[in-house]
C-alpha positions as a Markdown table, in Angstrom:
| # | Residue | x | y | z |
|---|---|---|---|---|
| 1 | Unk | -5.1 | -16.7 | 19.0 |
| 2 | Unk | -6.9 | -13.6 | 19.8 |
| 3 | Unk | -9.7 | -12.4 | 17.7 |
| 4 | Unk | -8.3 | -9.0 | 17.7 |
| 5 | Unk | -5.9 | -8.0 | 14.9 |
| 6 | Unk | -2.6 | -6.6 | 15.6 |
| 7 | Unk | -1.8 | -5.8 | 12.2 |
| 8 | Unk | -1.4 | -7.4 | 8.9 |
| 9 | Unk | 0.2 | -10.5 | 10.1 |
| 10 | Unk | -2.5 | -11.2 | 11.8 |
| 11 | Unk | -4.9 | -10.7 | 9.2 |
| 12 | Unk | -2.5 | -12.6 | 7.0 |
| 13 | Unk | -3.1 | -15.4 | 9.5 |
| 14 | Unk | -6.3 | -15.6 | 9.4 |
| 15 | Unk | -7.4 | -15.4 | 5.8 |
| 16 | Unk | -4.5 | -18.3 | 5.8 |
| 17 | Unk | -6.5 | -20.3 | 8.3 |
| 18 | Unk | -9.8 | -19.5 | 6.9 |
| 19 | Unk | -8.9 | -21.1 | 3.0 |
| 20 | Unk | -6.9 | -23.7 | 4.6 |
| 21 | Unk | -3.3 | -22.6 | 3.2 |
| 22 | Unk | -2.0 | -22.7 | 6.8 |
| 23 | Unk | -3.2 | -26.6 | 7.1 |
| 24 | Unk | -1.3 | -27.1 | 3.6 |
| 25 | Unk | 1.9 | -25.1 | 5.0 |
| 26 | Unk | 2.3 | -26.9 | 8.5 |
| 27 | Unk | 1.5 | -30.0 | 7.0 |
| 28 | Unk | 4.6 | -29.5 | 4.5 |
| 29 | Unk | 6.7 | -28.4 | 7.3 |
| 30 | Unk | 5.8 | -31.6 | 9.3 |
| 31 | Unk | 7.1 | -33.7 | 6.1 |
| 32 | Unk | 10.1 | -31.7 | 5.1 |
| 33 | Unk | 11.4 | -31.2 | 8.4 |
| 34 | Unk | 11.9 | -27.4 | 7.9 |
| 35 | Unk | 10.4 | -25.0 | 9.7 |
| 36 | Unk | 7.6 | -22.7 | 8.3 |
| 37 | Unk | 8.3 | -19.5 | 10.4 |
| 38 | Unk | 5.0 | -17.8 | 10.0 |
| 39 | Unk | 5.2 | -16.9 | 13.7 |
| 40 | Unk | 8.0 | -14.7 | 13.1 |
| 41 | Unk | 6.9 | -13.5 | 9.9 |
| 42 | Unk | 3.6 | -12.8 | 11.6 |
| 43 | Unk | 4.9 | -11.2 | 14.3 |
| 44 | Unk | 7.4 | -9.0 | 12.2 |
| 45 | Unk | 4.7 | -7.9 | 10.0 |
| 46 | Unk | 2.6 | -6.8 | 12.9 |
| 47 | Unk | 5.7 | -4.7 | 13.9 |
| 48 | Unk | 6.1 | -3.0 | 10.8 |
| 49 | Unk | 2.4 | -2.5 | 10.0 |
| 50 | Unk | 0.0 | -2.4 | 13.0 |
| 51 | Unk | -3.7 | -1.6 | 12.7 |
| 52 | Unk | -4.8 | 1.9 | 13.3 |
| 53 | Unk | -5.5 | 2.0 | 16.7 |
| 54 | Unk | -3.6 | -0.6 | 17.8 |
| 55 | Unk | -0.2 | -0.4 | 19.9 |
| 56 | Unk | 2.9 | -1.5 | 18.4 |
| 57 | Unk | 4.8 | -3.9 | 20.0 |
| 58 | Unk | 7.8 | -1.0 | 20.2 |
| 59 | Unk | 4.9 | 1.2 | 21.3 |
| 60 | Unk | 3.9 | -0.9 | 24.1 |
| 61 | Unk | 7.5 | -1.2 | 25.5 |
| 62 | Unk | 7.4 | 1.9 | 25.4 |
| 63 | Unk | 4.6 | 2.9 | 27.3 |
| 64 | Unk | 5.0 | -0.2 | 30.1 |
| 65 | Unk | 8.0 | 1.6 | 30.9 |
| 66 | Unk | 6.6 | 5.0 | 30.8 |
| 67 | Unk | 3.8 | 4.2 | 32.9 |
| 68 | Unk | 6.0 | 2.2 | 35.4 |
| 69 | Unk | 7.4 | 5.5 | 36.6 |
| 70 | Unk | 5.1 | 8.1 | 35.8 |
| 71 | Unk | 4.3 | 10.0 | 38.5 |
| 72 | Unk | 0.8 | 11.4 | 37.4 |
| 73 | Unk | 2.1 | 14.8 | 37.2 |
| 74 | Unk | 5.1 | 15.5 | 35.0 |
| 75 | Unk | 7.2 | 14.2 | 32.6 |
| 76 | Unk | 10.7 | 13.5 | 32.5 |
| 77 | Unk | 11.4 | 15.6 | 29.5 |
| 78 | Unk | 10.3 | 17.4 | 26.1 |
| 79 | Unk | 11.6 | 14.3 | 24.3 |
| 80 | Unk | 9.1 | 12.0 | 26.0 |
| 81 | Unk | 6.2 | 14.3 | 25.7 |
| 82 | Unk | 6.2 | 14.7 | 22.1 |
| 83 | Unk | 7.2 | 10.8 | 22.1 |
| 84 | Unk | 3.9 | 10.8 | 23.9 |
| 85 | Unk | 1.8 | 12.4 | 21.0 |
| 86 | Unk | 3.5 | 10.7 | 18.8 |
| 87 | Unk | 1.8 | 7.5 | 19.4 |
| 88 | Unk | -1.2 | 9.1 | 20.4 |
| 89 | Unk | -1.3 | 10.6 | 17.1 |
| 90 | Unk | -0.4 | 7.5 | 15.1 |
| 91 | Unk | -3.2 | 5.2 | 17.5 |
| 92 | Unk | -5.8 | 7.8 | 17.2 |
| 93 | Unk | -5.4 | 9.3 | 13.9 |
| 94 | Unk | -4.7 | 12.6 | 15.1 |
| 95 | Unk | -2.6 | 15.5 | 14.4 |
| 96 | Unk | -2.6 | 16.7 | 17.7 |
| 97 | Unk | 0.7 | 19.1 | 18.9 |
| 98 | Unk | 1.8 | 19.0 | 22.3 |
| 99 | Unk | 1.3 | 21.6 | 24.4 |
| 100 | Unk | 1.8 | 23.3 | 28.1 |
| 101 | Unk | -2.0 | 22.4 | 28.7 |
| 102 | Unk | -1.7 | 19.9 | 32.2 |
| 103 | Unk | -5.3 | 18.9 | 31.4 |
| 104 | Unk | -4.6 | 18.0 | 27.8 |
| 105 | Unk | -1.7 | 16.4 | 28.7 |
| 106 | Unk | -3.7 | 14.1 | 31.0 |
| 107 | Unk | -5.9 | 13.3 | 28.6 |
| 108 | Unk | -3.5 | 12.2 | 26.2 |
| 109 | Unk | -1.5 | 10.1 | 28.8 |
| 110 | Unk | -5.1 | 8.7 | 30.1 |
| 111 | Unk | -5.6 | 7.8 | 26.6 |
| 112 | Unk | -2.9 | 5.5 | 26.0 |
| 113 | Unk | -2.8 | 4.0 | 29.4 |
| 114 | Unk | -6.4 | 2.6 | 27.9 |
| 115 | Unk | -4.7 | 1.0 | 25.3 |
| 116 | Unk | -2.1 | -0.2 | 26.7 |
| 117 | Unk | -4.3 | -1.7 | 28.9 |
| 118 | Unk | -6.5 | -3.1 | 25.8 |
| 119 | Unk | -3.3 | -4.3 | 24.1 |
């Protein structure tokens, strides 16, 4: 598990590690039979509530794609620019708007190739 938190399942996960309720929970499962299913509950709660600063996991799609045909220049369409800010907003707590600015643009798109890269 990586040290870095995703979001709140991940914290969840580790304060349920730490106090020993996770030992307790897979050792239940083990008896039972059943599953426990905190990955998935983990996982969905890092979907629905990332950390500040962090990519979602629709967020990274997002961007792998984006970045896998960017050109460096231009982008495809209004749409995907303010798509763009969006999630720059959101990771950076910003309230940035989009503009016609090339160089702001880059920095933006320069931004979030960072954390993509840190995700």
């Amino acid at each position: 598990m990586s040290s870095k938190s995703r979001g709140l399942g991940d914290d969840i996960e580790k304060i349920t590690k730490a106090t020993g309720i996770k030992a307790v929970v897979d050792k239940i499962s083990e008896v039972t039979g059943k599953p426990c299913k905190c990955e998935e509950r983990k996982n969905l709660l890092n979907k629905w509530f990332p950390k500040k600063g962090h990519l979602s996991e629709s967020e990274f799609d997002f961007l792998t794609m984006f970045f896998e045909t960017y050109n460096g220049t231009s982008l495809k369409s209004e749409e995907e620019r303010d798509h763009i800010y969006t999630i720059y907003n959101r990771v950076n707590k910003l309230n940035e708007k989009p503009t016609g600015c090339s160089p702001c643009l880059n920095n933006v798109v320069q931004n979030l190739k960072h954390k993509l890269d840190e995700y």
